[in-house]
N, CA and C atoms as a LAMMPS dump frame, in Angstrom:
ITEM: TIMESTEP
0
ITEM: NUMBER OF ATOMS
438
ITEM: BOX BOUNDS ff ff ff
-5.0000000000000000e+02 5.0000000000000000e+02
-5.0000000000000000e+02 5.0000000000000000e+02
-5.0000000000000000e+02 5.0000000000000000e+02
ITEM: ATOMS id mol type element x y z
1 1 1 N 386.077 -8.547 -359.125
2 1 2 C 385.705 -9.312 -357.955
3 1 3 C 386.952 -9.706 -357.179
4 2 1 N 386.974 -9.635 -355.753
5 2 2 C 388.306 -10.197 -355.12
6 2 3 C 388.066 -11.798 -355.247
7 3 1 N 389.066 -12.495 -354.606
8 3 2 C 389.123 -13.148 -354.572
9 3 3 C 388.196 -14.272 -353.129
10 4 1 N 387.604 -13.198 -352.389
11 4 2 C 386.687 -14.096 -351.503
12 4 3 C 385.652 -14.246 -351.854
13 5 1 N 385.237 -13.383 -353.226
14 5 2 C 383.791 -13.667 -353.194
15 5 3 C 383.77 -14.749 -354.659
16 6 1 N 383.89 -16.16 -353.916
17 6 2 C 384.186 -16.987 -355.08
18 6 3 C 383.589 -18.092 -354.335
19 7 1 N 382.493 -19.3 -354.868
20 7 2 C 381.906 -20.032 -354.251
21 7 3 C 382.431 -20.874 -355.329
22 8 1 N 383.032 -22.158 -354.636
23 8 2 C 383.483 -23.267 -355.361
24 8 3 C 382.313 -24.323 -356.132
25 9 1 N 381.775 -24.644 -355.86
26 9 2 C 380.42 -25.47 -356.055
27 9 3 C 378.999 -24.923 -355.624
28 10 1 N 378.41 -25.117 -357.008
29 10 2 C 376.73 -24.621 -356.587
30 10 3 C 376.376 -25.477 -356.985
31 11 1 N 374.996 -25.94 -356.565
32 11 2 C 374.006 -26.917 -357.033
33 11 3 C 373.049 -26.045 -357.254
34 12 1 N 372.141 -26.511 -358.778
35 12 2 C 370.861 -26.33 -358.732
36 12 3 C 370.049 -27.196 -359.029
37 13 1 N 369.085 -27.049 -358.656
38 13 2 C 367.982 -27.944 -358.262
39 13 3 C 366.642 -27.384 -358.954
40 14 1 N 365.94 -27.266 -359.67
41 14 2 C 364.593 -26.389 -360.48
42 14 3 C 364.559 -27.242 -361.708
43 15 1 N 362.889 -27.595 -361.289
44 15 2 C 362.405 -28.834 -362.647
45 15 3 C 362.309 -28.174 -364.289
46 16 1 N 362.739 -26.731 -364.339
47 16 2 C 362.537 -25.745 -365.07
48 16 3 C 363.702 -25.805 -366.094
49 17 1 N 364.12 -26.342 -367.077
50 17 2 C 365.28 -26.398 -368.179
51 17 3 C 365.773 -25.372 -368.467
52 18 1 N 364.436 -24.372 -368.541
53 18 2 C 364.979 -22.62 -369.093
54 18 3 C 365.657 -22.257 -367.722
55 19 1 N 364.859 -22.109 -366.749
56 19 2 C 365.322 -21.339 -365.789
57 19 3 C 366.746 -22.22 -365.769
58 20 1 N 367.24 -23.093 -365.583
59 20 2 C 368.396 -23.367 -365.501
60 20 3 C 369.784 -23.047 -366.59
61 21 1 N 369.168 -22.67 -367.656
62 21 2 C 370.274 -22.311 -368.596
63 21 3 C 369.962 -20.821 -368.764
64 22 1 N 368.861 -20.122 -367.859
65 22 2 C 369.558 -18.908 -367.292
66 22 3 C 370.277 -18.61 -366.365
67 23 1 N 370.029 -19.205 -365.593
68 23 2 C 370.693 -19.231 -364.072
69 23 3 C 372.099 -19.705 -364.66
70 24 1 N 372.54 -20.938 -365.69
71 24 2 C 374.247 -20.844 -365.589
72 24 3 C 374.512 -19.754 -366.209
73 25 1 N 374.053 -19.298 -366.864
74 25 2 C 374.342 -18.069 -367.906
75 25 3 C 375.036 -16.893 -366.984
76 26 1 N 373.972 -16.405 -366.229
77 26 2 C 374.268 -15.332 -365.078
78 26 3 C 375.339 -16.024 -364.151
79 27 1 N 375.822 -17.26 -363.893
80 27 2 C 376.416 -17.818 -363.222
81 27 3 C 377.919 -17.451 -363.687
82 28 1 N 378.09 -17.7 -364.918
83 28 2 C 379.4 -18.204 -365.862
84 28 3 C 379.497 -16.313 -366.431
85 29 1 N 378.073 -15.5 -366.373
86 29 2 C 378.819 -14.287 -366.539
87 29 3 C 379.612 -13.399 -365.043
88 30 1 N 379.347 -13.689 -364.201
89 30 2 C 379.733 -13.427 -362.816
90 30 3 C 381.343 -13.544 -362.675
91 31 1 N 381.202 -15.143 -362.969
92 31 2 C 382.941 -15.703 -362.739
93 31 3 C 383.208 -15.78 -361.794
94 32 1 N 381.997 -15.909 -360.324
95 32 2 C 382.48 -16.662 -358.805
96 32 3 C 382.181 -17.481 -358.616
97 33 1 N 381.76 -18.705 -359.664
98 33 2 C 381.201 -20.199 -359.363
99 33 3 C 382.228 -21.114 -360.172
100 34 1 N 383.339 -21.887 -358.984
101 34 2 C 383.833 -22.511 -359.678
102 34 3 C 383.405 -23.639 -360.784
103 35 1 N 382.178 -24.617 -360.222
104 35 2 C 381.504 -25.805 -360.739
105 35 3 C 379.8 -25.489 -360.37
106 36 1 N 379.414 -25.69 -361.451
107 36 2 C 377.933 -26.035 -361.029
108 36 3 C 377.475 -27.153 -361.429
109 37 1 N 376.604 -27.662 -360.318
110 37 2 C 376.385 -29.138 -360.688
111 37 3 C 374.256 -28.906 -360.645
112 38 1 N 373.552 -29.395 -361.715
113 38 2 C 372.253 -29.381 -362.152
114 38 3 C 371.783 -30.482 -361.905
115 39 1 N 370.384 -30.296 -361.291
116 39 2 C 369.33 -31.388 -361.082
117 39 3 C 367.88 -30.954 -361.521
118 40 1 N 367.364 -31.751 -362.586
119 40 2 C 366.074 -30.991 -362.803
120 40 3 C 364.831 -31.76 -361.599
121 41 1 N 365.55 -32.735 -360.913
122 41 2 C 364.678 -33.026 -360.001
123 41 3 C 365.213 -33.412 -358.365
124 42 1 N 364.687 -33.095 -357.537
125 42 2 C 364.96 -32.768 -356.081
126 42 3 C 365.901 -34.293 -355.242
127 43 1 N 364.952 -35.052 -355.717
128 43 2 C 365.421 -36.767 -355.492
129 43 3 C 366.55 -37.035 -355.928
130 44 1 N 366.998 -36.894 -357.346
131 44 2 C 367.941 -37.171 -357.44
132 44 3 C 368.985 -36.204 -357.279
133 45 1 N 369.254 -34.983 -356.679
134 45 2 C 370.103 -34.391 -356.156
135 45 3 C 369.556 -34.624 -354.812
136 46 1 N 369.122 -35.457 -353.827
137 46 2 C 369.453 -35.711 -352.812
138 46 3 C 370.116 -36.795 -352.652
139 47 1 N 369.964 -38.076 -353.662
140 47 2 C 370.893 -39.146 -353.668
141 47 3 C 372.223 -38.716 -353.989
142 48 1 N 372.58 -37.629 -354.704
143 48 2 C 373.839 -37.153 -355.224
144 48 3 C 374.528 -36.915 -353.746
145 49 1 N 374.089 -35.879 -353.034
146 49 2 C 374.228 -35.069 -351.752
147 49 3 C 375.036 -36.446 -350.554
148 50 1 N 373.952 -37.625 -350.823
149 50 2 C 374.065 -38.431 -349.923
150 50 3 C 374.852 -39.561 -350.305
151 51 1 N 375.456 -39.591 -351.611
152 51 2 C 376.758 -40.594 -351.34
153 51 3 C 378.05 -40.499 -351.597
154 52 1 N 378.598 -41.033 -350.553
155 52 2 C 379.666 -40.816 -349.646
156 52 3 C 380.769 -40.169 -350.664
157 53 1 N 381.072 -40.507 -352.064
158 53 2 C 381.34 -39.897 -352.57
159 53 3 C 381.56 -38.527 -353.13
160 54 1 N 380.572 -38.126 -352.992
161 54 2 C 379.933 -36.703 -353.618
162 54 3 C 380.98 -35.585 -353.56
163 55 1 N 381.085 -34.537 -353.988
164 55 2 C 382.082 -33.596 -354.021
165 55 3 C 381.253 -32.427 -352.83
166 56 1 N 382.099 -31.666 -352.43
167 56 2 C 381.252 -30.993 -351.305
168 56 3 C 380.6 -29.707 -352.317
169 57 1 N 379.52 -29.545 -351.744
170 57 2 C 378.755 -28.796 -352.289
171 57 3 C 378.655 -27.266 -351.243
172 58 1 N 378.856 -25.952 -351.714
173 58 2 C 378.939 -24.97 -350.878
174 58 3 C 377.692 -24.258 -350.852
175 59 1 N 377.003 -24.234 -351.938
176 59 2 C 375.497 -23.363 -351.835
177 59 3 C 374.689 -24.409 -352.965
178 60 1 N 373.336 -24.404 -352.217
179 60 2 C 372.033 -24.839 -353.209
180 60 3 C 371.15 -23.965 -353.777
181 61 1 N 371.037 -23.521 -354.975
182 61 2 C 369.855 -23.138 -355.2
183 61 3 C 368.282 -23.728 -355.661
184 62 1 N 367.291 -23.711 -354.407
185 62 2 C 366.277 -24.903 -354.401
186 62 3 C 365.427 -24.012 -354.604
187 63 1 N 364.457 -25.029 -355.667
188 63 2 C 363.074 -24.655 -356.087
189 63 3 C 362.325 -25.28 -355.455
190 64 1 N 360.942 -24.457 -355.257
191 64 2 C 360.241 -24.517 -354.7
192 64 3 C 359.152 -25.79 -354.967
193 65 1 N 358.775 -25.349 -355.716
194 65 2 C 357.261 -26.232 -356.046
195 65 3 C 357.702 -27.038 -357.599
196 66 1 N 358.08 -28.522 -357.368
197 66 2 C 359.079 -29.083 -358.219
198 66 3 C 357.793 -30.564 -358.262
199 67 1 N 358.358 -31.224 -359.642
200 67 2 C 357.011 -32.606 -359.158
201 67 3 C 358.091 -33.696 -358.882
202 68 1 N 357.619 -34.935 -358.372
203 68 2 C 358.046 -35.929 -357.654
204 68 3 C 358.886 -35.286 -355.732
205 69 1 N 359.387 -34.729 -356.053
206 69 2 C 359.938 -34.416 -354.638
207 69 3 C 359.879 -32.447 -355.151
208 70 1 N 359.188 -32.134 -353.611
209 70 2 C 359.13 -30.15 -353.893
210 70 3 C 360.108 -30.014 -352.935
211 71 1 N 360.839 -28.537 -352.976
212 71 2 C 361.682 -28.449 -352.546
213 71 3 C 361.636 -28.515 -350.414
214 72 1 N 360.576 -28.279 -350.286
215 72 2 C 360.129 -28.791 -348.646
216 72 3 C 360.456 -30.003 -348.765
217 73 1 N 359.973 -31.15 -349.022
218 73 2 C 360.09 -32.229 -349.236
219 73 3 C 361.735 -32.463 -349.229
220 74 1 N 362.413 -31.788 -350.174
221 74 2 C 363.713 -31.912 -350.152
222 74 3 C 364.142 -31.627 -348.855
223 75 1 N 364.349 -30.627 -348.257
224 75 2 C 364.343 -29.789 -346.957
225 75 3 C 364.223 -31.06 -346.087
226 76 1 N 363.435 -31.298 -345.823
227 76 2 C 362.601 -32.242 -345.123
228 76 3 C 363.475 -33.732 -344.675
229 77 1 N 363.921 -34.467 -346.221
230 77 2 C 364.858 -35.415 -346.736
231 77 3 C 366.117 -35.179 -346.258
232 78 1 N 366.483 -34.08 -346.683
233 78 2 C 368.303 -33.808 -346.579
234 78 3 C 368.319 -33.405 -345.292
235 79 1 N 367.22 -32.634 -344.621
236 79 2 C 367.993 -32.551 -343.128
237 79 3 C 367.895 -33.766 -342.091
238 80 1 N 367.072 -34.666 -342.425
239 80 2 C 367.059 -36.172 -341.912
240 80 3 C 368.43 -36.76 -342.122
241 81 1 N 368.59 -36.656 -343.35
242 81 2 C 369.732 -37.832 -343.753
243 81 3 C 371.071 -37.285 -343.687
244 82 1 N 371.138 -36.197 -343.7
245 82 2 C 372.962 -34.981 -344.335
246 82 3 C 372.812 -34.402 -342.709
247 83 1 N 372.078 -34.24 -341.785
248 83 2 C 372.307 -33.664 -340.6
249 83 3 C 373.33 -32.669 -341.181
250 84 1 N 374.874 -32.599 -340.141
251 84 2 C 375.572 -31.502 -340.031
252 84 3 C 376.276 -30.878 -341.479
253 85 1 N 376.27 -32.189 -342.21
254 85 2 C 376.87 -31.935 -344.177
255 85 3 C 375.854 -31.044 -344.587
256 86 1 N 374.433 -30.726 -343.94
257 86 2 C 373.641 -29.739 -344.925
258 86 3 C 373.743 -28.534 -344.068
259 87 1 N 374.18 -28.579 -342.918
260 87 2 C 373.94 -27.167 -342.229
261 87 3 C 375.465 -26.595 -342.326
262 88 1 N 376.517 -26.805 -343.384
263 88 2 C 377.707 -26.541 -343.589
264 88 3 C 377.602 -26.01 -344.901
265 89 1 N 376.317 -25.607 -345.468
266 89 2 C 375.358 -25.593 -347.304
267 89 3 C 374.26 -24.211 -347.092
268 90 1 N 375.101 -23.567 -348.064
269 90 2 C 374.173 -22.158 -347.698
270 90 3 C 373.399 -22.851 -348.864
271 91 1 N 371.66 -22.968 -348.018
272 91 2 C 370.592 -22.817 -348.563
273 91 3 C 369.937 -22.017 -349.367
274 92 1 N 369.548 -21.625 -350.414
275 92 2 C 368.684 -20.699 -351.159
276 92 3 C 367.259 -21.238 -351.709
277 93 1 N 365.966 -20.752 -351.297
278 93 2 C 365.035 -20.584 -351.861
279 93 3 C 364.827 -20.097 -353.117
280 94 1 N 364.381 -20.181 -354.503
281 94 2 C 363.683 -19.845 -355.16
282 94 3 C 362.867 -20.26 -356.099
283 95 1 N 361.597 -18.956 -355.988
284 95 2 C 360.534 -19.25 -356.103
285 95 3 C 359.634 -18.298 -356.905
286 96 1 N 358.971 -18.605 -357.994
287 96 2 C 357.837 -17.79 -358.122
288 96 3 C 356.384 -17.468 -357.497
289 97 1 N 356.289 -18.283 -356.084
290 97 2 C 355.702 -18.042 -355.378
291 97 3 C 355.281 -16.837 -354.651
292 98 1 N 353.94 -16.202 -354.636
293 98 2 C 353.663 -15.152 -353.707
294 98 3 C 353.198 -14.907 -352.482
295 99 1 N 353.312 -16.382 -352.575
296 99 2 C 352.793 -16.842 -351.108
297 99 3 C 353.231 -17.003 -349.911
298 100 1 N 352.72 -15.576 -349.065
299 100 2 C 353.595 -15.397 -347.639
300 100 3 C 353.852 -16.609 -346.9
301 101 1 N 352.875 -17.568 -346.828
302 101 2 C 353.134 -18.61 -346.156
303 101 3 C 354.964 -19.853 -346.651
304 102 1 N 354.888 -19.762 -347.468
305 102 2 C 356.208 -20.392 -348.135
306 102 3 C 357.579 -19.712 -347.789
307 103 1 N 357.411 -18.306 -347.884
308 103 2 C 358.426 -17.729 -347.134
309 103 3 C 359.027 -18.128 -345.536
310 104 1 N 357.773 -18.147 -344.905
311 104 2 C 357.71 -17.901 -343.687
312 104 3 C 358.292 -20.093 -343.55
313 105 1 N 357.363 -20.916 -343.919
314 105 2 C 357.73 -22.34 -344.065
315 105 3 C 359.15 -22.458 -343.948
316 106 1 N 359.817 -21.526 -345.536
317 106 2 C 361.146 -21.373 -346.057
318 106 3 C 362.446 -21.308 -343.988
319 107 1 N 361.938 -20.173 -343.961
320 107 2 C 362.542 -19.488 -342.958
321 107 3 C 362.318 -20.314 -341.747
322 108 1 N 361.866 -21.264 -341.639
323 108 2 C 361.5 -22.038 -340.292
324 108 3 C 362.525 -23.248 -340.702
325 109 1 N 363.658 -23.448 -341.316
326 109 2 C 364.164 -24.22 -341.729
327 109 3 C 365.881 -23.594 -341.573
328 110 1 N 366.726 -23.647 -340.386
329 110 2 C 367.71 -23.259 -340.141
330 110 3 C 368.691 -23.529 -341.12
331 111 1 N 368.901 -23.752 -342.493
332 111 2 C 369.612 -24.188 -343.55
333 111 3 C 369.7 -23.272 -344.64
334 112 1 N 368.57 -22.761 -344.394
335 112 2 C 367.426 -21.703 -345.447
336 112 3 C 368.107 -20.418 -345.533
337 113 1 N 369.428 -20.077 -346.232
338 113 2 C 369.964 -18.59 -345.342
339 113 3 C 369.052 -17.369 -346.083
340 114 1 N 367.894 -17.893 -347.448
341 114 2 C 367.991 -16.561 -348.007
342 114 3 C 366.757 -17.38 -348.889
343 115 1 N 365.621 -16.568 -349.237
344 115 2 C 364.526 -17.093 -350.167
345 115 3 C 364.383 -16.038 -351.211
346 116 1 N 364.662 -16.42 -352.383
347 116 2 C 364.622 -15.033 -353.349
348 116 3 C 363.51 -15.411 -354.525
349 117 1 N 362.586 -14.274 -354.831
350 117 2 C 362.034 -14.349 -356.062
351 117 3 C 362.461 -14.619 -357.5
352 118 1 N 362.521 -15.527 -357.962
353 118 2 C 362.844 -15.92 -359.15
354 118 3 C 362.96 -14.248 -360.245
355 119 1 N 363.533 -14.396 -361.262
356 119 2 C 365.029 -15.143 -361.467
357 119 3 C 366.114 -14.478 -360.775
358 120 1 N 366.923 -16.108 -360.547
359 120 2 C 368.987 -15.59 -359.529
360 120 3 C 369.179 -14.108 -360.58
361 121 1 N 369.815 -13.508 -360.077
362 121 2 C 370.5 -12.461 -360.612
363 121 3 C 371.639 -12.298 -360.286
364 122 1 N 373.047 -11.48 -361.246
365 122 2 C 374.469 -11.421 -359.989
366 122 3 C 373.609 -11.171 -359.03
367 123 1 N 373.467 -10.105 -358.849
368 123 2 C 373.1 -9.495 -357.612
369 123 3 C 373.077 -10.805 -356.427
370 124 1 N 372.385 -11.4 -356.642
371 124 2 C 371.804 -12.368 -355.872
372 124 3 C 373.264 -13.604 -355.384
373 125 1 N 373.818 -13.657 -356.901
374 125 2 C 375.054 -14.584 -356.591
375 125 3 C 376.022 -13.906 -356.359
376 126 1 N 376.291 -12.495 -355.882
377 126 2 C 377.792 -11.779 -355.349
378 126 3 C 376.928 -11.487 -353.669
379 127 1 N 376.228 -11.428 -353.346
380 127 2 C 375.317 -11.691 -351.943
381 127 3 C 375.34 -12.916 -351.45
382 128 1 N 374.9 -14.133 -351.787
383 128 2 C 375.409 -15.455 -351.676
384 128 3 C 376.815 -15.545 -351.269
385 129 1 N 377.424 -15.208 -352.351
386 129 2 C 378.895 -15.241 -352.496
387 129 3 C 379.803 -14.601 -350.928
388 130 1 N 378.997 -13.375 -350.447
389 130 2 C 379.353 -12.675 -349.774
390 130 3 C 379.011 -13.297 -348.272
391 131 1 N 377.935 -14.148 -348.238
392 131 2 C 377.322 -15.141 -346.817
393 131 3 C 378.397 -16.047 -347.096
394 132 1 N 378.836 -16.466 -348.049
395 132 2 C 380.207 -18.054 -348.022
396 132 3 C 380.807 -17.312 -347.131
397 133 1 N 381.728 -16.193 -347.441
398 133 2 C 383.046 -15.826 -347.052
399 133 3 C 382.718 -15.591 -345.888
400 134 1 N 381.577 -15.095 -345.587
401 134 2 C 381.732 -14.993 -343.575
402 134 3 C 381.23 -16.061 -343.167
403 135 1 N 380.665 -16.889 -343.497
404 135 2 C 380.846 -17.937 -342.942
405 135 3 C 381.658 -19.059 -343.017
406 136 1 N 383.162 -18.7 -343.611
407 136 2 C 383.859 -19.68 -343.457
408 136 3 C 385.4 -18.75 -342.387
409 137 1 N 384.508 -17.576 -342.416
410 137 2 C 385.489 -16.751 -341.734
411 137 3 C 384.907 -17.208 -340.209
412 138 1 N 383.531 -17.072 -339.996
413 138 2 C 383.349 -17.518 -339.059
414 138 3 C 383.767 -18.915 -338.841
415 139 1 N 383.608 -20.122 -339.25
416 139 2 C 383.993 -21.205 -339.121
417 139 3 C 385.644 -21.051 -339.207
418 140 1 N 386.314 -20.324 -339.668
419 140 2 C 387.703 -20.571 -339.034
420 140 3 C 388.034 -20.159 -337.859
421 141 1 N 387.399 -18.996 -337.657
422 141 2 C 387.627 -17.92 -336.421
423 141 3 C 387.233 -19.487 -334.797
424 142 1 N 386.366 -20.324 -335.442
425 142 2 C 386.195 -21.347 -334.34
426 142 3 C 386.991 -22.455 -333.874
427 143 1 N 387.73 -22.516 -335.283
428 143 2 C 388.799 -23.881 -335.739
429 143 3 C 389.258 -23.524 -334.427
430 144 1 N 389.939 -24.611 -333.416
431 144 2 C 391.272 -24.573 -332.971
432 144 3 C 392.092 -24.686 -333.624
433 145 1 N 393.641 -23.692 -332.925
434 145 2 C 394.896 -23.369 -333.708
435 145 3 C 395.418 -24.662 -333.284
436 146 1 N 396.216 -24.83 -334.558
437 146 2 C 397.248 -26.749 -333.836
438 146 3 C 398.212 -26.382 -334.653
């Protein structure tokens, strides 16, 4: 792997224990995630997100249909409260959902860069990996020079 395709911080978010100690698994076999930080529930990785403290977070991977807060709901929350801090957060959907409508929900949500069928795969996290780097290429390409 070069060295751009390396995402410093991931969050995940899925009320699912297994799915999450697959997902670091495939994460930690990859070797482009510096830190991952786990939430088995949506709420409290939005209080994480939202104080002032927090470490910056570069990609989410959000589940869908979660109990106490679903990941719309999350959506919903964080773009109220994080405004421009969440649209600086490549979004990820996933879902075992087959339901066209959730996609389409997903995608009506400018944060949302990518909705994938359960389970992450590399595949999925060197693609991710590959939306960071142009978009921070793009975001420099905007910086003014000083």
């Amino acid at each position: 792997m070069t060295k751009a395709l390396f995402i410093p911080t991931v969050m995940l978010i899925d009320d699912e224990s297994f799915d999450q100690k697959l997902y670091k698994r495939v994460i930690a076999r990859t070797g482009i995630v510096g830190e991952v930080l786990s939430f088995l529930y949506a709420d409290e990785a939005l209080v994480f997100l939202q104080s002032t403290d927090s470490r910056p977070v570069d990609v989410i991977f959000l589940d869908i249909n979660m109990p106490r807060m679903n990941g719309f709901e999350f959506l919903e929350a964080a773009t109220a409260t994080l405004g421009g801090r969440l649209a600086k957060i490549i979004v990820v959907m996933l879902t075992t959902s087959l339901i066209e409508r959730d996609r389409e929900r997903a995608n009506s949500y400018a944060v949302v860069r990518r909705f994938i069928n359960k389970p992450l795969t590399a595949d999925h996290l060197i693609e991710v990996a590959q939306m960071l780097a142009r978009l921070k290429m793009e975001n420099a390409a905007v910086q003014p020079s000083g």
